[in-house]
PyMOL Python script that loads the backbone (N, CA, C, O; Angstrom):
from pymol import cmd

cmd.read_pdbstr("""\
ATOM      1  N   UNK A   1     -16.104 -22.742  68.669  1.00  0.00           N
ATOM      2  CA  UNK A   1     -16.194 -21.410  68.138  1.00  0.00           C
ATOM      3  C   UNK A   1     -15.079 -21.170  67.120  1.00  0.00           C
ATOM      4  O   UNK A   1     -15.430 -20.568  66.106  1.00  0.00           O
ATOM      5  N   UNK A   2     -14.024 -21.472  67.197  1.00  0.00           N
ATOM      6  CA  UNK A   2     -12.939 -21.853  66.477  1.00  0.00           C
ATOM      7  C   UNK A   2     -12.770 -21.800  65.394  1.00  0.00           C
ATOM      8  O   UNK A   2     -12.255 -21.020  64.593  1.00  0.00           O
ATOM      9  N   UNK A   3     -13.419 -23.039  65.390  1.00  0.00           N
ATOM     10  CA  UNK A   3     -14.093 -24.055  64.120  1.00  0.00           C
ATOM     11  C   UNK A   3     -15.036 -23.280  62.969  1.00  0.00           C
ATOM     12  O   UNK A   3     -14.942 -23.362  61.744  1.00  0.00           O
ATOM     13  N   UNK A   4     -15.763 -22.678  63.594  1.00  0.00           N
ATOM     14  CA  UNK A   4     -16.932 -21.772  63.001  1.00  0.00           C
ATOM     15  C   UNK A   4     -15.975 -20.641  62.149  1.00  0.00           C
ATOM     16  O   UNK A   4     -15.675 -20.546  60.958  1.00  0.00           O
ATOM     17  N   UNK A   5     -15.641 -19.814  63.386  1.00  0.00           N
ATOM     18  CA  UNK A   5     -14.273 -18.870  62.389  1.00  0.00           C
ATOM     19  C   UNK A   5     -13.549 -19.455  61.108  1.00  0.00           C
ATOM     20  O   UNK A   5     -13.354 -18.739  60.126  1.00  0.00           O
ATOM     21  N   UNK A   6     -13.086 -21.026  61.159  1.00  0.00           N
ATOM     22  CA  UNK A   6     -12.257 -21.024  60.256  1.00  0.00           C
ATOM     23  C   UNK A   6     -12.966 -21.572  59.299  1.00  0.00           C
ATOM     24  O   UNK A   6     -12.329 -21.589  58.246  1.00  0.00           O
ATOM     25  N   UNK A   7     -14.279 -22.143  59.198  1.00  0.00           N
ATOM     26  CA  UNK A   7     -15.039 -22.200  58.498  1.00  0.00           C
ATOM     27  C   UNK A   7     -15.797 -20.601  57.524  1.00  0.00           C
ATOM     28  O   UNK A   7     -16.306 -20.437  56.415  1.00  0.00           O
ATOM     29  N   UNK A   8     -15.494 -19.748  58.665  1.00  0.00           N
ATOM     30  CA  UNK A   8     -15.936 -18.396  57.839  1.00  0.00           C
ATOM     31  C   UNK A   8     -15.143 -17.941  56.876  1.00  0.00           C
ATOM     32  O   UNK A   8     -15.636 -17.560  55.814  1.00  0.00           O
ATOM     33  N   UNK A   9     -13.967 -17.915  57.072  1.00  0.00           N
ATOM     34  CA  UNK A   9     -12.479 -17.415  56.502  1.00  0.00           C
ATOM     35  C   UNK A   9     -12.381 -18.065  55.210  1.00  0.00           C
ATOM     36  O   UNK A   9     -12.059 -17.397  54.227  1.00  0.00           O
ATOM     37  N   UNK A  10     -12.732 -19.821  55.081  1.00  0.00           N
ATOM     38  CA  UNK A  10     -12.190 -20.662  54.173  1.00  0.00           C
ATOM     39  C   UNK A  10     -13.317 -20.529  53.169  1.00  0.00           C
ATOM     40  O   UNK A  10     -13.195 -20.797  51.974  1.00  0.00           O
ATOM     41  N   UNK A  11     -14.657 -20.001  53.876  1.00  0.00           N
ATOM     42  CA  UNK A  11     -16.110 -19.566  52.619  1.00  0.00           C
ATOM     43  C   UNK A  11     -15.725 -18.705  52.021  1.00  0.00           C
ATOM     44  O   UNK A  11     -15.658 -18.679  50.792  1.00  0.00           O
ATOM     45  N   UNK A  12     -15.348 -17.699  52.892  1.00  0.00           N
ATOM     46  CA  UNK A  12     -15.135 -16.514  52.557  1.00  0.00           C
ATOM     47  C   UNK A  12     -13.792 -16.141  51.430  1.00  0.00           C
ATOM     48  O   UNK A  12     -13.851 -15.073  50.821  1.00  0.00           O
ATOM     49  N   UNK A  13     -12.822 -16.909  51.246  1.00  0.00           N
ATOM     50  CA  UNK A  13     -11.565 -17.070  50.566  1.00  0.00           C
ATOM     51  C   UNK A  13     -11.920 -17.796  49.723  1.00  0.00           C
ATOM     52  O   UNK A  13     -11.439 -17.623  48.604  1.00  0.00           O
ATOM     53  N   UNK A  14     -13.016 -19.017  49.960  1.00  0.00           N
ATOM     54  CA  UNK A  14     -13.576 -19.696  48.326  1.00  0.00           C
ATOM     55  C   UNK A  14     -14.525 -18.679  47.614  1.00  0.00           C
ATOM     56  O   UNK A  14     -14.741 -18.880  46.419  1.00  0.00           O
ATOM     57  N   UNK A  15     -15.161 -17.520  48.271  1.00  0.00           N
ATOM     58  CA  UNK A  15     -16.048 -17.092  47.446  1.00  0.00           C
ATOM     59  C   UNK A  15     -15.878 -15.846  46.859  1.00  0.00           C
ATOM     60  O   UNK A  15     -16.243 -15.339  45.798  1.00  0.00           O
ATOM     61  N   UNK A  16     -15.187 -15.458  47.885  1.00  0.00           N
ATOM     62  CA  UNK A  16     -13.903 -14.061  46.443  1.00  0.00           C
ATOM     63  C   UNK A  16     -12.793 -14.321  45.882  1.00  0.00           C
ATOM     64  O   UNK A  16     -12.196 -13.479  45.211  1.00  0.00           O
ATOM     65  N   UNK A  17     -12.310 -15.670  46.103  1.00  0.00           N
ATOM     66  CA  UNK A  17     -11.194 -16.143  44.844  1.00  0.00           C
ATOM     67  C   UNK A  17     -10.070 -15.347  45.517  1.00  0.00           C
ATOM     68  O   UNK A  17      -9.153 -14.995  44.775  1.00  0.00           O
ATOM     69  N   UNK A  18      -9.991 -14.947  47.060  1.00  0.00           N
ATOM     70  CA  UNK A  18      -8.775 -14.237  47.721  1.00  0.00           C
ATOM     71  C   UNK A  18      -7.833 -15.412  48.223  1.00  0.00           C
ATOM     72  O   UNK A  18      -8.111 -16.435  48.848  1.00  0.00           O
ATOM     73  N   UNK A  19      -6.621 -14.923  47.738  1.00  0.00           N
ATOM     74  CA  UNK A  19      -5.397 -15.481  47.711  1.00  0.00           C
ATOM     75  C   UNK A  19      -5.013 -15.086  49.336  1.00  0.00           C
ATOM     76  O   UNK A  19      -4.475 -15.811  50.173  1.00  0.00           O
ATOM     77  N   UNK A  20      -5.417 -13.883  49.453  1.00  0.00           N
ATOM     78  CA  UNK A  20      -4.829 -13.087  50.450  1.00  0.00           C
ATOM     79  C   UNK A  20      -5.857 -13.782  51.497  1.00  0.00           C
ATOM     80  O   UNK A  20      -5.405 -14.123  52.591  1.00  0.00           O
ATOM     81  N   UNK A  21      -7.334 -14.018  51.172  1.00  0.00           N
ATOM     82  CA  UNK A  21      -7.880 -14.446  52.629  1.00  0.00           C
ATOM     83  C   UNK A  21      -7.770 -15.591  52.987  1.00  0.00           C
ATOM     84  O   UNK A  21      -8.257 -16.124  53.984  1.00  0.00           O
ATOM     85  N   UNK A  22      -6.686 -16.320  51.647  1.00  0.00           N
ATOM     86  CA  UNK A  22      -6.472 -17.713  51.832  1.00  0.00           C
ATOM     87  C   UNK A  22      -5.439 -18.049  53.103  1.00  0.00           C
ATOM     88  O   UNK A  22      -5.543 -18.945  53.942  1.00  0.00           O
ATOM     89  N   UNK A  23      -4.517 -17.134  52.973  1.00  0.00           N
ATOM     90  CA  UNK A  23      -3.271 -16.774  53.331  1.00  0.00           C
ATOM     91  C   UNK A  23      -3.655 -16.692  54.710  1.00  0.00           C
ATOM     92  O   UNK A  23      -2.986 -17.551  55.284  1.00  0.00           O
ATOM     93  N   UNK A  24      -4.417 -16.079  55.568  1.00  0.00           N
ATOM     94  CA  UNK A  24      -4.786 -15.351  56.328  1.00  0.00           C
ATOM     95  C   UNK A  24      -5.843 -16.625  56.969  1.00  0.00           C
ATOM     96  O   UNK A  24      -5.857 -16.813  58.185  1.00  0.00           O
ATOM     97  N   UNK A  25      -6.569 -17.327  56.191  1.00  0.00           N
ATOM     98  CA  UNK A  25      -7.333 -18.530  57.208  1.00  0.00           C
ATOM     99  C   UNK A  25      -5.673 -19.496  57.256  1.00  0.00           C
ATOM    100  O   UNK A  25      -5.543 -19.701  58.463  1.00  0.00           O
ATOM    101  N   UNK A  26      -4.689 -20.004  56.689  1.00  0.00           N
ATOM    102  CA  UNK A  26      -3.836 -20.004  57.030  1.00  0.00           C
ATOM    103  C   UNK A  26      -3.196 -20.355  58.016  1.00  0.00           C
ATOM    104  O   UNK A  26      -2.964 -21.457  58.513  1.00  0.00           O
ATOM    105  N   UNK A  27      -2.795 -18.868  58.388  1.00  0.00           N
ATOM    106  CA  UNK A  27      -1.791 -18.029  59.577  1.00  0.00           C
ATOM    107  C   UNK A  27      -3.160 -18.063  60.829  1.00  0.00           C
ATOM    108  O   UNK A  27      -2.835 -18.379  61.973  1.00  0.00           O
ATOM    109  N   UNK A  28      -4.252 -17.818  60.618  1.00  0.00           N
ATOM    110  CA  UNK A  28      -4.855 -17.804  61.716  1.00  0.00           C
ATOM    111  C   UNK A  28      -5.315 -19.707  62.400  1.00  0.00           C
ATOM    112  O   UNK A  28      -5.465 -19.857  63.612  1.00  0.00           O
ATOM    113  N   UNK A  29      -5.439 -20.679  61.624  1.00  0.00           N
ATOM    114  CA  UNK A  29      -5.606 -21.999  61.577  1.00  0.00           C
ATOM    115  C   UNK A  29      -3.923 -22.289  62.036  1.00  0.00           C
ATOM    116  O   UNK A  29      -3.709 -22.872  63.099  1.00  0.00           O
ATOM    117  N   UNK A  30      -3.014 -21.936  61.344  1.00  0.00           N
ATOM    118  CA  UNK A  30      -1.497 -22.177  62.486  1.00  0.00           C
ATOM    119  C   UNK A  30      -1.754 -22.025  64.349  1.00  0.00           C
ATOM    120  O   UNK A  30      -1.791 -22.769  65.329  1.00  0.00           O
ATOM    121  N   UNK A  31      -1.887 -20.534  64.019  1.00  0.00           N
ATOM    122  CA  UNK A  31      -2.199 -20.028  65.441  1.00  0.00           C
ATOM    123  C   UNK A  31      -2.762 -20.237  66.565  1.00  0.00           C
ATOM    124  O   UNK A  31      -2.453 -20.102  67.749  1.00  0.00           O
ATOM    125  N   UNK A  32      -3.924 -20.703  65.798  1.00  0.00           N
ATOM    126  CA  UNK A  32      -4.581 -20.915  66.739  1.00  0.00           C
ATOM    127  C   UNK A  32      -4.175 -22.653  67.166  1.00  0.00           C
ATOM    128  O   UNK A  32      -3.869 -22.856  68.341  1.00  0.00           O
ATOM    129  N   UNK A  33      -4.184 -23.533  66.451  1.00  0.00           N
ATOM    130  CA  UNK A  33      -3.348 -24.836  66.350  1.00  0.00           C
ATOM    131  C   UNK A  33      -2.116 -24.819  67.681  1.00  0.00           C
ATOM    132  O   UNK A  33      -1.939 -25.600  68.616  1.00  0.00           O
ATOM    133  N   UNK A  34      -1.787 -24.241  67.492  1.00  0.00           N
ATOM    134  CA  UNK A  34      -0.623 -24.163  68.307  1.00  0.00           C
ATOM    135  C   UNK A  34      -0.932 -23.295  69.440  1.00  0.00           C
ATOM    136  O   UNK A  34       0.140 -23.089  70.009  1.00  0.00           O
ATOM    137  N   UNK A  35      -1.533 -22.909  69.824  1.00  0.00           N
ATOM    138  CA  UNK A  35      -2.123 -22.027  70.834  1.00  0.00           C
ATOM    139  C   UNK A  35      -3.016 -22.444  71.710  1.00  0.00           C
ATOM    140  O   UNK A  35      -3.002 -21.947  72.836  1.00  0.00           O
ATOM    141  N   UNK A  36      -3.877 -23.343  71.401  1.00  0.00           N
ATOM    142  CA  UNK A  36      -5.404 -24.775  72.219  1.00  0.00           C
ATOM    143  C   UNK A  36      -4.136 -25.466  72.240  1.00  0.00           C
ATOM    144  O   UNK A  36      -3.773 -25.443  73.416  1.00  0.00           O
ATOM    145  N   UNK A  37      -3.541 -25.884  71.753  1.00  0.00           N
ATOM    146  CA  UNK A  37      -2.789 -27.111  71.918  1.00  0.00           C
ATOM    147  C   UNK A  37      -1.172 -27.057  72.899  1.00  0.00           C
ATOM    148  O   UNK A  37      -0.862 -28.096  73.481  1.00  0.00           O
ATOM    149  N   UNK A  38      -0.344 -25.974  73.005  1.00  0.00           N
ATOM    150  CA  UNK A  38       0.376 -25.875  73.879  1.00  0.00           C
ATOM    151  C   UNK A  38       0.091 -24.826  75.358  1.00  0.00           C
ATOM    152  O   UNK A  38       0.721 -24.972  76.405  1.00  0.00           O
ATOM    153  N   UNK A  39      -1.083 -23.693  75.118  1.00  0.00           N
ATOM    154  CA  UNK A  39      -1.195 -23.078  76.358  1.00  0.00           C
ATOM    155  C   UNK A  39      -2.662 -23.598  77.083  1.00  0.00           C
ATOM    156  O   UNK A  39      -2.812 -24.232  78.127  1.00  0.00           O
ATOM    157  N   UNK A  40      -3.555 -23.143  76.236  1.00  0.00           N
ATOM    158  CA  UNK A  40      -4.672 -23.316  76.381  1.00  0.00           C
ATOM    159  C   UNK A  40      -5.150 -24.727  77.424  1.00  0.00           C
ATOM    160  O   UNK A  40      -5.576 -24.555  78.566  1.00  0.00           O
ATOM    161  N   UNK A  41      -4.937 -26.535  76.596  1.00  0.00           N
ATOM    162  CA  UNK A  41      -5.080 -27.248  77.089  1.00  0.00           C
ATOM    163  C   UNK A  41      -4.257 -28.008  78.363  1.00  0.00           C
ATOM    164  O   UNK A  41      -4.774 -28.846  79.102  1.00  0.00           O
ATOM    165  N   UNK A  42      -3.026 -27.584  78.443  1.00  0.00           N
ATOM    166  CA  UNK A  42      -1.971 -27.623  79.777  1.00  0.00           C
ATOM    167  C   UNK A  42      -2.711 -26.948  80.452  1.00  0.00           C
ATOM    168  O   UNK A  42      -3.081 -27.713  81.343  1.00  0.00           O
ATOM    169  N   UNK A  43      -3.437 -25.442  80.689  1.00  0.00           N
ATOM    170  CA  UNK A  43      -3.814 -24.903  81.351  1.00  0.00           C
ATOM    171  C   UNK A  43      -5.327 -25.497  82.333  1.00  0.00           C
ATOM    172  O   UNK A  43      -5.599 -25.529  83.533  1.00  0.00           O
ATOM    173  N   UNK A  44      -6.094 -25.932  80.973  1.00  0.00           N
ATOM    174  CA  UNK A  44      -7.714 -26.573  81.114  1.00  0.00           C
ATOM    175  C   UNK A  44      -6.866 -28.158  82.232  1.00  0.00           C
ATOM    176  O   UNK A  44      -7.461 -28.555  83.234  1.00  0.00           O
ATOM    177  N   UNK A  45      -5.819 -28.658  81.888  1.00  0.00           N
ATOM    178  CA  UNK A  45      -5.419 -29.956  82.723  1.00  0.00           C
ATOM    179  C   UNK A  45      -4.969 -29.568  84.386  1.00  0.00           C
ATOM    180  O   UNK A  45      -5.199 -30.259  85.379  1.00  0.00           O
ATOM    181  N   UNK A  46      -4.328 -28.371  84.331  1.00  0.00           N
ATOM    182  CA  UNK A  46      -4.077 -27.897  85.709  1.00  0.00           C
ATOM    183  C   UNK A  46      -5.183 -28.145  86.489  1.00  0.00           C
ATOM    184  O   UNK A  46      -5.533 -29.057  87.238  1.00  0.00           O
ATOM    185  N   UNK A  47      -5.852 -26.620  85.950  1.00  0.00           N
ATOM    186  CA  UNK A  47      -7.997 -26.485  86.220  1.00  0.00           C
ATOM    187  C   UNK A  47      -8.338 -27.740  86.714  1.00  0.00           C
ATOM    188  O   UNK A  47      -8.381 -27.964  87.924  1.00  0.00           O
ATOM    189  N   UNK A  48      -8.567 -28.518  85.919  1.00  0.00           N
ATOM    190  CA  UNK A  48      -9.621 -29.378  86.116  1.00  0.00           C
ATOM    191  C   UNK A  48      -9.120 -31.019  86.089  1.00  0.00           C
ATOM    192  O   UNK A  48      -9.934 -31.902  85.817  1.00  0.00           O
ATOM    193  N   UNK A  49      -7.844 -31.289  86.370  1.00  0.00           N
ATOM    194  CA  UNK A  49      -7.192 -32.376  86.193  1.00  0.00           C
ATOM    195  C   UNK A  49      -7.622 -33.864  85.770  1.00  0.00           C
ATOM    196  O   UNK A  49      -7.405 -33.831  84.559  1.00  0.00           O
ATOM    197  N   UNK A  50      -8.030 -34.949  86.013  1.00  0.00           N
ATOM    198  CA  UNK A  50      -8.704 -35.655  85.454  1.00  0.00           C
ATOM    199  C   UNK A  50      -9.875 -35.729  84.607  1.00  0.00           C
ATOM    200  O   UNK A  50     -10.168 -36.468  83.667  1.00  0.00           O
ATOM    201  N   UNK A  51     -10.604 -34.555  85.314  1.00  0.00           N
ATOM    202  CA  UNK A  51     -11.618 -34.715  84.313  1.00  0.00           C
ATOM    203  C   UNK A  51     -11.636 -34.112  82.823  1.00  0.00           C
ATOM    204  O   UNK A  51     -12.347 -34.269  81.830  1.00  0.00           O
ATOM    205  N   UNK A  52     -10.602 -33.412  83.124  1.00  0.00           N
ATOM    206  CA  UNK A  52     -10.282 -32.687  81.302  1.00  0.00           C
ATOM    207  C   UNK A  52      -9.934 -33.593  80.941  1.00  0.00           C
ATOM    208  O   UNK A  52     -10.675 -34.144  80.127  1.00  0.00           O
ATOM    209  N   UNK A  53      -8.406 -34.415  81.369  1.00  0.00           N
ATOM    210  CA  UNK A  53      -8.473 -35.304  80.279  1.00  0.00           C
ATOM    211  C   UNK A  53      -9.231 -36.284  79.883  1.00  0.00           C
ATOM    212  O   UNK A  53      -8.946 -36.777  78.791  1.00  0.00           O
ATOM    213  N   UNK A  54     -10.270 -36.779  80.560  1.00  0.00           N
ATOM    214  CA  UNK A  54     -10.776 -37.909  80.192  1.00  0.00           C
ATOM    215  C   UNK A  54     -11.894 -37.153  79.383  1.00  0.00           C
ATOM    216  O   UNK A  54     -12.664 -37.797  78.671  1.00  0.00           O
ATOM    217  N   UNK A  55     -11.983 -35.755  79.495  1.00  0.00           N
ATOM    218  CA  UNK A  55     -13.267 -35.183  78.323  1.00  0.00           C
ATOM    219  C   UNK A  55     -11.877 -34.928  76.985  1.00  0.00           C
ATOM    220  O   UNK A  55     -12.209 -34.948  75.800  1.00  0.00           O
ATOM    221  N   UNK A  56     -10.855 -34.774  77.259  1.00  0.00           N
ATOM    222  CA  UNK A  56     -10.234 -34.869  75.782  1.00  0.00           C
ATOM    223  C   UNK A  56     -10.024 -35.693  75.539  1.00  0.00           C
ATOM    224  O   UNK A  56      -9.355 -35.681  74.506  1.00  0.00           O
ATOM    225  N   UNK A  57     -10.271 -36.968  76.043  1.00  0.00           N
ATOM    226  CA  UNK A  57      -9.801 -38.406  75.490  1.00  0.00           C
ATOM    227  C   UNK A  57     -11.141 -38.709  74.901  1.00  0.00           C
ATOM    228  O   UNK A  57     -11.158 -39.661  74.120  1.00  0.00           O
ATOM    229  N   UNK A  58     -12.133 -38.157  75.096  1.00  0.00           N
ATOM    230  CA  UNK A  58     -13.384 -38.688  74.466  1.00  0.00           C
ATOM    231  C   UNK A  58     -14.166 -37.597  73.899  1.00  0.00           C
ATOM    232  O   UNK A  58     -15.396 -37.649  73.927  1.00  0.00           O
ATOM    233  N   UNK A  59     -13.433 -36.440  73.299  1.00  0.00           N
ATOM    234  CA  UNK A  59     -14.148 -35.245  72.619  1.00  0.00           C
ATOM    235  C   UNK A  59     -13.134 -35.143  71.554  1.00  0.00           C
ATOM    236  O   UNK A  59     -12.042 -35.492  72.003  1.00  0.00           O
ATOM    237  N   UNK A  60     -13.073 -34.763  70.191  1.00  0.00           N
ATOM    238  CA  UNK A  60     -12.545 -34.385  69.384  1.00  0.00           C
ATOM    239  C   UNK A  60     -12.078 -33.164  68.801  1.00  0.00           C
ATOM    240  O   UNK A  60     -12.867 -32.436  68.199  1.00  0.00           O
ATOM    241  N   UNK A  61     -10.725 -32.837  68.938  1.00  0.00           N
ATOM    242  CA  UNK A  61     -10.089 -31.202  69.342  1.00  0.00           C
ATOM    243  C   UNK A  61     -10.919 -30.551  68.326  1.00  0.00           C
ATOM    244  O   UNK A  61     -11.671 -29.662  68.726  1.00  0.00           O
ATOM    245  N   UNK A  62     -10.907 -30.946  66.640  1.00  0.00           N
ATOM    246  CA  UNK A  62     -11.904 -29.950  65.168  1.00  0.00           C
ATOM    247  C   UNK A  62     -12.977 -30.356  65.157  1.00  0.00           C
ATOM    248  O   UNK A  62     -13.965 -29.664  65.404  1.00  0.00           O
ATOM    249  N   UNK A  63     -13.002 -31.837  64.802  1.00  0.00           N
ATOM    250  CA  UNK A  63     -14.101 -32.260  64.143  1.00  0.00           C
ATOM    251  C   UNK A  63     -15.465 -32.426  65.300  1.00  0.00           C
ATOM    252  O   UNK A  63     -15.144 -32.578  66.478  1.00  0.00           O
ATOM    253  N   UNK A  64     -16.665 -32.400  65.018  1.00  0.00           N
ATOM    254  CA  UNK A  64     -17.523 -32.731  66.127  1.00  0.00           C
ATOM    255  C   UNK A  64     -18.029 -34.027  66.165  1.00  0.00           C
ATOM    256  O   UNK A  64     -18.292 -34.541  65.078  1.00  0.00           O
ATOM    257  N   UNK A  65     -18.258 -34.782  67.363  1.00  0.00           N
ATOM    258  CA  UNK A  65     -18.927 -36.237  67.142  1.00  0.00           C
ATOM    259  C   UNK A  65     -20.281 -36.167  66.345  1.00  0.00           C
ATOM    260  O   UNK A  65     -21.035 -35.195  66.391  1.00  0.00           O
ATOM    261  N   UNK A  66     -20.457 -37.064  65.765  1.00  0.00           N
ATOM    262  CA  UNK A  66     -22.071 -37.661  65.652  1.00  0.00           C
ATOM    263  C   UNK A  66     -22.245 -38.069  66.636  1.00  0.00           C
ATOM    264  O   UNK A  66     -22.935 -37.317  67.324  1.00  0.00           O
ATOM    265  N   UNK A  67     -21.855 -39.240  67.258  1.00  0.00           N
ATOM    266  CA  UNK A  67     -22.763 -39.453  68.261  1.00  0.00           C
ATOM    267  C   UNK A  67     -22.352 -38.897  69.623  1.00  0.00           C
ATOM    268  O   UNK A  67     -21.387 -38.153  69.796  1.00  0.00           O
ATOM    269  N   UNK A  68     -23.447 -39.471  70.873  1.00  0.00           N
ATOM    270  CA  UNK A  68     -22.921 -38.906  72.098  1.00  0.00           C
ATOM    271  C   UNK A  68     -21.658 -39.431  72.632  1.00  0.00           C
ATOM    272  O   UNK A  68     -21.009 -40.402  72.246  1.00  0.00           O
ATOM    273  N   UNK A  69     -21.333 -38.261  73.999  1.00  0.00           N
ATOM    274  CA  UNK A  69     -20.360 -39.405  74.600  1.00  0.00           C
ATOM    275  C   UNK A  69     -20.355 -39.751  75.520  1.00  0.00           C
ATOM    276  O   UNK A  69     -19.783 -39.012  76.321  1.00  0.00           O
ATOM    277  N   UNK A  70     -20.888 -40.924  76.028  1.00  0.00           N
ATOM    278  CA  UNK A  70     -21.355 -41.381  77.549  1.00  0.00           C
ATOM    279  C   UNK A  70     -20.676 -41.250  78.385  1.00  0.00           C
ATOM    280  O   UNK A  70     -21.020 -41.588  79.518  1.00  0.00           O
TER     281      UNK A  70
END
""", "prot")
cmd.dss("prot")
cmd.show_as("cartoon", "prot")
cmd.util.cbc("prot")
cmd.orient("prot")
């Protein structure tokens, strides 16, 4: 869902030539960066201990796979 957002922000900042909404996908792409990555996923490892990590060892934090993952 993330992903989608910052995909909206970065259309949206290429297609009014905003400096300012550039600025702003940005600060929100920092944020959130640092936010899945120091609270968020410590938290999902507590939860669900092995099996998170072995779904983050074989899922990709931005990008999405092509293929499956067995």
């Amino acid at each position: 869902m993330i992903t989608g957002v910052l995909c909206i922000l970065l259309g949206e900042a290429a297609v009014t030539a905003s400096g300012s909404l550039l600025v702003w996908f940005a600060i929100f792409l920092a944020f959130q960066a640092t936010a899945i990555r120091f609270w968020e996923e410590p938290h999902l490892v507590r939860r669900y201990g092995d099996e998170y990590v072995e779904f983050r060892r074989n899922v990709p934090r931005w990008i999405p796979r092509i293929s499956a993952w067995r």
